[in-house]
KOLVEXKOL-871535 format. One record per residue (C-alpha): y, z, x; residue number from 1. Coordinates in steps of 0.1 Angstrom, whole numbers, always signed. Layout:
BEGIN
north  up  east  drenba
Y  Z  X  NUM
...
//
This chain:
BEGIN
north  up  east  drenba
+57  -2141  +1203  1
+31  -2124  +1183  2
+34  -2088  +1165  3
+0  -2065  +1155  4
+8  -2041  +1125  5
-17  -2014  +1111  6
-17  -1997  +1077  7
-39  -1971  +1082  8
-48  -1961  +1044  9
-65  -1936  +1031  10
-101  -1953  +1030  11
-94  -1986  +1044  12
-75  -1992  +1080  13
-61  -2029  +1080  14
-47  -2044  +1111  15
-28  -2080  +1107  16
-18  -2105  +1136  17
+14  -2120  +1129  18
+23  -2151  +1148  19
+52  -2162  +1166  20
+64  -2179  +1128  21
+56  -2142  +1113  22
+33  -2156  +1097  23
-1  -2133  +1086  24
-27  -2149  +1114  25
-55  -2123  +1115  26
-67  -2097  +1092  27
-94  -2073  +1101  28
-104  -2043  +1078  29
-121  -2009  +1091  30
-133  -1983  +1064  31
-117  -1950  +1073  32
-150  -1925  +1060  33
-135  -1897  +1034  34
-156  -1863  +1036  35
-157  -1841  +1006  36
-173  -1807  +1021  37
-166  -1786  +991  38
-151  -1793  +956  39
-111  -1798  +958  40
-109  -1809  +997  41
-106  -1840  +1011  42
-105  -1840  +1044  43
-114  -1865  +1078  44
-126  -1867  +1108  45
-91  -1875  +1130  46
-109  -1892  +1161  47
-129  -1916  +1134  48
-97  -1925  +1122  49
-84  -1930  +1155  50
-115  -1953  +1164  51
-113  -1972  +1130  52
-78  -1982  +1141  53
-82  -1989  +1177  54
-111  -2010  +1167  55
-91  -2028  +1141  56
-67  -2032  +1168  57
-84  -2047  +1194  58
-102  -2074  +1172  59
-71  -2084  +1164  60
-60  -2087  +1196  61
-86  -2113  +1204  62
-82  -2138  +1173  63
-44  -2135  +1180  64
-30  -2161  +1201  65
+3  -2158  +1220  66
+19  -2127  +1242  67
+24  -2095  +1221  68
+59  -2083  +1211  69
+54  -2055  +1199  70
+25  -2030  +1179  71
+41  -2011  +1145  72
+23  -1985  +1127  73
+27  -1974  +1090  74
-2  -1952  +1075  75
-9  -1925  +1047  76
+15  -1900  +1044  77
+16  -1861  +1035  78
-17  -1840  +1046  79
-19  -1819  +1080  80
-31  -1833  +1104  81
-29  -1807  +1132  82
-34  -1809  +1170  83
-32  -1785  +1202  84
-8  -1790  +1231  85
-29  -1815  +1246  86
-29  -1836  +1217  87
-63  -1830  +1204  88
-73  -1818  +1169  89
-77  -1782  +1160  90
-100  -1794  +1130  91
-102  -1820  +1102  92
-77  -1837  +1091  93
-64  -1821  +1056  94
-57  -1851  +1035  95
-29  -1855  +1013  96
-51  -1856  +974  97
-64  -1824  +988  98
-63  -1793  +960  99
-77  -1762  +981  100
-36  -1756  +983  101
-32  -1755  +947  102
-33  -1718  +940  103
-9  -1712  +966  104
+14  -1740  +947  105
+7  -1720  +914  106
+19  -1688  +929  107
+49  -1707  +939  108
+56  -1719  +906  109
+51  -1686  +891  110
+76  -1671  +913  111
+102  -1694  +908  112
+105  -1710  +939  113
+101  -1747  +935  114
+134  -1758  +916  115
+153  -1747  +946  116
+132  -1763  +970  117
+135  -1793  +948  118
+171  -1792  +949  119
+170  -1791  +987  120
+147  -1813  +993  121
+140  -1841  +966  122
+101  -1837  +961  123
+82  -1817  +941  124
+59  -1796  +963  125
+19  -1804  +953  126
-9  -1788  +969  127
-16  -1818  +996  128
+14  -1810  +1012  129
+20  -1796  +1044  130
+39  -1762  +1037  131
+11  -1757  +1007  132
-18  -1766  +1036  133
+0  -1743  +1062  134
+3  -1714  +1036  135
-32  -1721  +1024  136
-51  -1720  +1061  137
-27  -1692  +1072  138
-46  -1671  +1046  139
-83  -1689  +1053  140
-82  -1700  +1087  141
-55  -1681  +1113  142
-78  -1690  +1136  143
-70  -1727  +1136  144
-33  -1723  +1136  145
-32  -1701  +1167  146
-46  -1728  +1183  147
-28  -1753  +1170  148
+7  -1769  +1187  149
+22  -1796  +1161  150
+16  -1804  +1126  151
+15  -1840  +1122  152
+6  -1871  +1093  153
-18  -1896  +1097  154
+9  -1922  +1110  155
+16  -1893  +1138  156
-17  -1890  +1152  157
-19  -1923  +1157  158
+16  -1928  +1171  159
+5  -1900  +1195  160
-30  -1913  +1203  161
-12  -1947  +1213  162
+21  -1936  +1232  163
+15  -1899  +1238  164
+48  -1891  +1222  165
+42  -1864  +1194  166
+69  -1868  +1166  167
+76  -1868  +1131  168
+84  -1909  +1116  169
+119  -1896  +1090  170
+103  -1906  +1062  171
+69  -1885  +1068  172
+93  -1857  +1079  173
+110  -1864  +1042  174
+88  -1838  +1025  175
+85  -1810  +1024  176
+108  -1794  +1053  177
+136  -1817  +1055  178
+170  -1807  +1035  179
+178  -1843  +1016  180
+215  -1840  +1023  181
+208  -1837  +1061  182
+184  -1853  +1070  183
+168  -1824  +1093  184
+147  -1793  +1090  185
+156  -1768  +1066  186
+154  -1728  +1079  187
+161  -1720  +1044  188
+133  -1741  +1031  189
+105  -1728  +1056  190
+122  -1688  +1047  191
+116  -1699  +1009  192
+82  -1704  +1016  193
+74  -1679  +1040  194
+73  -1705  +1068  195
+95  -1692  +1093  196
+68  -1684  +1116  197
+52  -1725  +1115  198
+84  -1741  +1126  199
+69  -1741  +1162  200
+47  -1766  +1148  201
+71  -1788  +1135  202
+79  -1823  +1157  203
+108  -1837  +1167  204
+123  -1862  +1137  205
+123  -1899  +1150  206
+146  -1926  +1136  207
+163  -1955  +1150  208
+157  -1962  +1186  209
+133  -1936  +1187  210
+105  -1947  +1167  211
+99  -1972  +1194  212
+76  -1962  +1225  213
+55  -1976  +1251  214
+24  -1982  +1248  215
+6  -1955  +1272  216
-19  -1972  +1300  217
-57  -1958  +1287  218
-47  -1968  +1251  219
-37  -2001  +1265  220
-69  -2009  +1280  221
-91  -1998  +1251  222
-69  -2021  +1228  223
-66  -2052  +1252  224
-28  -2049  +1250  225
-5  -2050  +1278  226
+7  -2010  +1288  227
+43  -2007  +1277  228
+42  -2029  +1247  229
+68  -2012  +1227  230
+48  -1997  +1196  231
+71  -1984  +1170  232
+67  -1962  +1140  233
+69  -1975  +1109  234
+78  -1958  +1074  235
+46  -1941  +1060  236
+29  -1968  +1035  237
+51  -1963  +1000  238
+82  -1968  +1020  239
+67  -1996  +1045  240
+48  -2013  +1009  241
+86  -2011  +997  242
+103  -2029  +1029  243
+73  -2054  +1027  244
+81  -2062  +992  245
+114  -2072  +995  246
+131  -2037  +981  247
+159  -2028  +1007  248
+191  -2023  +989  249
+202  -2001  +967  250
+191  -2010  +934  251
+158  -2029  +944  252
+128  -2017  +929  253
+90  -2018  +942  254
+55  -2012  +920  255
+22  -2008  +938  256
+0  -2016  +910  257
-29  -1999  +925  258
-51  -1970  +921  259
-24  -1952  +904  260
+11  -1970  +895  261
+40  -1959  +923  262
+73  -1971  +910  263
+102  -1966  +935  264
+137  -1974  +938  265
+161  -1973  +961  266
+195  -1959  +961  267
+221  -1945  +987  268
+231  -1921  +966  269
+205  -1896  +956  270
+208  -1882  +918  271
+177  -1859  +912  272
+187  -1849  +878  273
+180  -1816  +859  274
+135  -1824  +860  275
+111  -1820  +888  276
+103  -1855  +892  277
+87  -1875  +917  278
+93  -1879  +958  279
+125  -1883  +977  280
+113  -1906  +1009  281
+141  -1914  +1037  282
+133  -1956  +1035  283
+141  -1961  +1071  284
+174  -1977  +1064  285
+200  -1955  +1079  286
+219  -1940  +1044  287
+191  -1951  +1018  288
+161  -1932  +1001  289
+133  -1941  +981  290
+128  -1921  +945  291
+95  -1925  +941  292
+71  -1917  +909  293
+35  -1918  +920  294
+14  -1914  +888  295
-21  -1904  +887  296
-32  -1935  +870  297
-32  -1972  +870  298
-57  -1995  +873  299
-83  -1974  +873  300
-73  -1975  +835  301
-79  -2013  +833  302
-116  -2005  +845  303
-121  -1979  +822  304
-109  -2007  +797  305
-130  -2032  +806  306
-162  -2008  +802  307
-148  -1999  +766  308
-147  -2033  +754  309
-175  -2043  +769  310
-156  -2065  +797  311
-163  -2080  +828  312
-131  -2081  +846  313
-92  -2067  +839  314
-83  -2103  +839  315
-110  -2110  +806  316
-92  -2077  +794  317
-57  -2097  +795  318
-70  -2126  +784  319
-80  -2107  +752  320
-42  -2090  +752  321
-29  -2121  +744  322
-45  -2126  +713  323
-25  -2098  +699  324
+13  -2097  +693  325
+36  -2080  +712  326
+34  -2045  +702  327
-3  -2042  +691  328
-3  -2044  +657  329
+16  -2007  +658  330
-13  -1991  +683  331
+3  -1972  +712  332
-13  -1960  +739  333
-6  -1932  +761  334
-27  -1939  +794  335
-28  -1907  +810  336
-67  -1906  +817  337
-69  -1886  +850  338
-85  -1851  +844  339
-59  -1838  +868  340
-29  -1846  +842  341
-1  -1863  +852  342
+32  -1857  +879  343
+52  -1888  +875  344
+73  -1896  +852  345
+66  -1858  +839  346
+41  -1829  +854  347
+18  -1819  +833  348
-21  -1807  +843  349
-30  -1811  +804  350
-18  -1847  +798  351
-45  -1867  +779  352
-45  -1904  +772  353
-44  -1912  +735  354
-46  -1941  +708  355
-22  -1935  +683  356
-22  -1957  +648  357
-55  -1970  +650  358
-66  -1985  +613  359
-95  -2009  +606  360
-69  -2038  +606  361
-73  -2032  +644  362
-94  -2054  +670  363
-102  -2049  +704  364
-73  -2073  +708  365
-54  -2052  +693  366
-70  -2020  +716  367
-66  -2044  +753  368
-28  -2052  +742  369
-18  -2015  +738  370
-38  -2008  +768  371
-14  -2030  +791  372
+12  -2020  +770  373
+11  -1982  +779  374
+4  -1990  +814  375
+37  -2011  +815  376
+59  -1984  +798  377
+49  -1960  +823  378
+62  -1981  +847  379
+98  -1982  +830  380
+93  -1944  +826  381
+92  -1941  +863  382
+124  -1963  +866  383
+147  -1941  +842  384
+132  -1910  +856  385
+146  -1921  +890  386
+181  -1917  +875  387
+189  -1955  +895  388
+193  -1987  +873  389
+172  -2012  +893  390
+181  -2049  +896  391
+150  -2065  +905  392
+114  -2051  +907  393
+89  -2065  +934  394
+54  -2062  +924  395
+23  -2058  +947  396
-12  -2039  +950  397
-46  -2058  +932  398
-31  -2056  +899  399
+1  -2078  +907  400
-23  -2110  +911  401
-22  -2112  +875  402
+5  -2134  +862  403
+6  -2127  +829  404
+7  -2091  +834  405
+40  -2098  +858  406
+51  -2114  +827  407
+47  -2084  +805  408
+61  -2058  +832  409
+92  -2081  +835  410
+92  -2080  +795  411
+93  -2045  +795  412
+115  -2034  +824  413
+140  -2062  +817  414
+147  -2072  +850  415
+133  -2101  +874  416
+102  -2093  +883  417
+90  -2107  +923  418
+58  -2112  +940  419
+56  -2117  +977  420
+34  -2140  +993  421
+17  -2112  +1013  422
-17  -2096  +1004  423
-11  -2069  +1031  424
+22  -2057  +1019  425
+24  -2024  +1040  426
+18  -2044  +1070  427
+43  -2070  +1063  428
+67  -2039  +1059  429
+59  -2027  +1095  430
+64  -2057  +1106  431
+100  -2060  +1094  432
+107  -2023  +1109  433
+90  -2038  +1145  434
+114  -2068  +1144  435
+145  -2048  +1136  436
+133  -2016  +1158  437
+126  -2042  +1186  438
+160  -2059  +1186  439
+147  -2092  +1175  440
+167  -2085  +1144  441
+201  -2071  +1136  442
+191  -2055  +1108  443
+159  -2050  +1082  444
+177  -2062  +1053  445
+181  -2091  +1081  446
+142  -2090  +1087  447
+137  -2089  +1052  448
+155  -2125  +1043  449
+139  -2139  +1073  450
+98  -2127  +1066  451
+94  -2117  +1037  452
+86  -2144  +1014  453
+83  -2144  +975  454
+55  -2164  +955  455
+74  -2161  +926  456
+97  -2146  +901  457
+92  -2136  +866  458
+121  -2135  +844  459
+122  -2115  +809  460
+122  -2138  +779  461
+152  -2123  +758  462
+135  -2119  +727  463
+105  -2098  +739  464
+125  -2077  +762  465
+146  -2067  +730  466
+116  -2054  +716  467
+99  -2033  +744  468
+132  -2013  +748  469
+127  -2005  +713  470
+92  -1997  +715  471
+103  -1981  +746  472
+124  -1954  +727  473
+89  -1945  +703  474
+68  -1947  +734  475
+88  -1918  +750  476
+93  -1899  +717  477
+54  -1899  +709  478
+44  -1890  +742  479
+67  -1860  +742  480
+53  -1848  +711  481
+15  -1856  +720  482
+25  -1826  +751  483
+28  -1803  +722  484
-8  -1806  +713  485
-24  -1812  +749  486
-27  -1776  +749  487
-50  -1775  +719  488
-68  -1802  +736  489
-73  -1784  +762  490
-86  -1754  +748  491
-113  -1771  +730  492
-127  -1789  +763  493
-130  -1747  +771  494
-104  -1753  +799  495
-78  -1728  +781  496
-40  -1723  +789  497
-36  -1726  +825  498
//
């Protein structure tokens, strides 16, 4: 029998057709239009979403040969996507990079509030999500919230839109209401923030056997899929990428080389340690959790790179690494190049990248080396921030095509490094969840050993890996000392202390 999982990103919907081997059959991509009506929001138009999907969907549905087992759904997570009693939207869709919310984060953090809602809940609270969005149109727009019936995510709306069913998948419910220890809404957390009065918007948690639900008849007919096909909720996309990957256990390790670098582990016992680091994301295993570090950069660095050196593409930029020896010839970069900072491994709104121990002896070489260099100790950053010692790390996103850089990140991290055979790993990852959700298997680590598939495996070469946890050590030791002076920096781009 055949399966049709979405990943509804944030400006691409992709829908796969899996066949009755689980093998990837049909691929159709629908861009998902981003509006940016003033500076700071990003927002979208729900029922374009919605359409995108269905549209995906359906086109799917008539390359795809065989009977349909079963629809899954994984999509962006965090936002507010909020509709009225009947299911409709009250407005655009609030998008999870949005930063109108960020003053009322500030305020927040200047009154102390968000260690203990850290150590309740596992994620540090950022303007995108849903208790900063709440707070934010409570002040700006009342009106909306009156009429207003549920908060929802992305992955919600569409659940909703395909089985009527309005509910929260547990690991979109993760942040930033749910206590970590629990696993269920937190009346302390929503009193911390002055919430109290939105938990009538708050959906019902699904897990288990209730992330899977019929498919509703006028859905069915638009989508040329039997009504009643079970359709089941996936994780949201870091936790479904992670499932597609491979990263199930406890001590497996996932990192979406994309956009920005995500690097998450997973672990059934949660250490957060004494910082306010990263995401804590129920995986969809019963007893497991994610600890995620989303940084702000990633290959968006390798671009900016390329246009430095005068490059074409990031793999002419690792090509021209490998001319230079490990190390750089004592150049270290620090690759923090997004104006908004960086929040994983550390928070800091003033982190700048730098180039530290340039000389004349230096080539561009030298410069693309320490480039992929920084990039990959950020990545072991991540993985000691987590506070769990990973085992393997499963690679995916556009920058895990390159091998060479696979080579380097298992170099670095000094564990095996895997890539799956999957270009759509979120997919792949609802697809697992679908099998196990449906009762086709027992289990997802089950689902795992039986669909996901890995290209191939990169182990660390001794020698080298020696070296990068030393330059690991005076990587994190120059890093913590440029934070010193990002202030200064600051202050002569006019931006001040803020």
């Amino acid at each position: 029998m055949a399966a049709i999982c979405v990943d509804a990103g944030t400006t691409m919907i992709k829908a796969v057709g899996y066949d009755e081997h689980g093998l990837a059959a049909v691929v159709v991509r629908e861009p998902a239009p981003v509006r940016r009506p003033r500076p700071g929001w990003v927002e979208q138009d729900m029922r374009q979403v919605r359409d995108a999907v269905f549209r995906a969907v359906r086109a799917v549905r008539d390359q795809l040969d065989g009977e349909i087992e079963f629809v899954a759904l994984t999509a962006q997570g965090d936002g507010c996507w909020l509709v009225d009693a009947a299911g409709a939207p009250t407005g655009p869709a609030v998008l999870w990079n949005d930063a109108r919310a960020a003053s009322v984060v500030r305020g927040w953090s200047e009154a102390g509030l968000l260690p203990e809602a850290f150590r309740r809940n596992g994620s540090v609270t950022f303007p995108g999500l849903s208790n900063a969005i709440l707070s934010w149109l409570r002040a700006h727009d009342p009106d909306r919230l009156a009429r207003s019936a549920a908060v929802l995510t992305c992955g919600g709306w569409l659940f909703a839109q395909l089985t009527g069913a309005v509910v929260m998948e547990e690991s979109d419910a993760s942040a930033p209401f749910v206590a970590l220890r629990t696993g269920r809404y937190d009346p302390q957390l929503l009193d911390l923030f002055d919430l109290a009065w939105a938990e009538r918007l708050l959906p019902p948690v699904a897990r288990g056997a209730e992330r899977v639900t019929p498919l509703r008849a006028d859905a069915a007919a638009e989508l040329g899929v039997p009504a009643g096909t079970p359709v089941v909720a996936a994780p949201y996309d870091i936790a479904a990428t992670a499932i597609g990957a491979g990263a199930v256990r406890p001590g497996q390790a996932c990192s979406i080389l994309g956009t920005t670098l995500c690097t998450e582990v997973v672990t059934d016992e949660v250490s957060l340690g004494d910082e306010l680091l990263g995401a804590t994301v129920a995986l969809g295993v019963p007893g497991r959790h994610l600890r995620a570090m989303p940084t702000l950069t990633g290959t968006e660095v390798l671009t900016w790179a390329c246009g430095l050196l005068g490059l074409d593409h990031p793999e002419d930029l690792i090509d021209l690494a490998g001319r230079a020896p490990v190390g750089a010839g004592g150049l270290v970069f620090l690759p923090y190049l997004s104006p908004a900072g960086e929040r994983a491994p550390f928070v800091d709104p003033q982190a700048r990248g730098m180039l530290l121990g340039l000389s004349v002896e230096h080539g561009r070489e030298h410069i693309a080396r320490a480039v992929f260099e920084g990039l990959t100790l950020v990545i072991r950053d991540c993985l000691a921030a987590s506070q769990v010692t990973p085992t393997e790390l499963g690679i995916c996103g556009g920058g895990a095509v390159n091998g060479a850089w696979a080579q380097l990140i298992a170099d670095t991290v000094g564990v095996p490094v895997r890539r799956t055979a999957d270009a759509e790993v979120g997919a792949r990852g609802a697809f697992v969840v679908g099998k196990q959700a449906t009762g086709a298997a027992a289990t997802v680590e089950d689902a795992v050993a039986a669909y996901v598939r890995v290209q191939d495996c990169f182990e660390p070469d001794p020698v080298r890996a020696r070296r990068y946890s030393e330059l690991f050590g005076e990587f994190v030791h120059l890093r913590r000392h440029a934070a010193t002076v990002w202030p200064q920096l600051a202050a002569l781009r006019g931006e001040g202390a803020r």
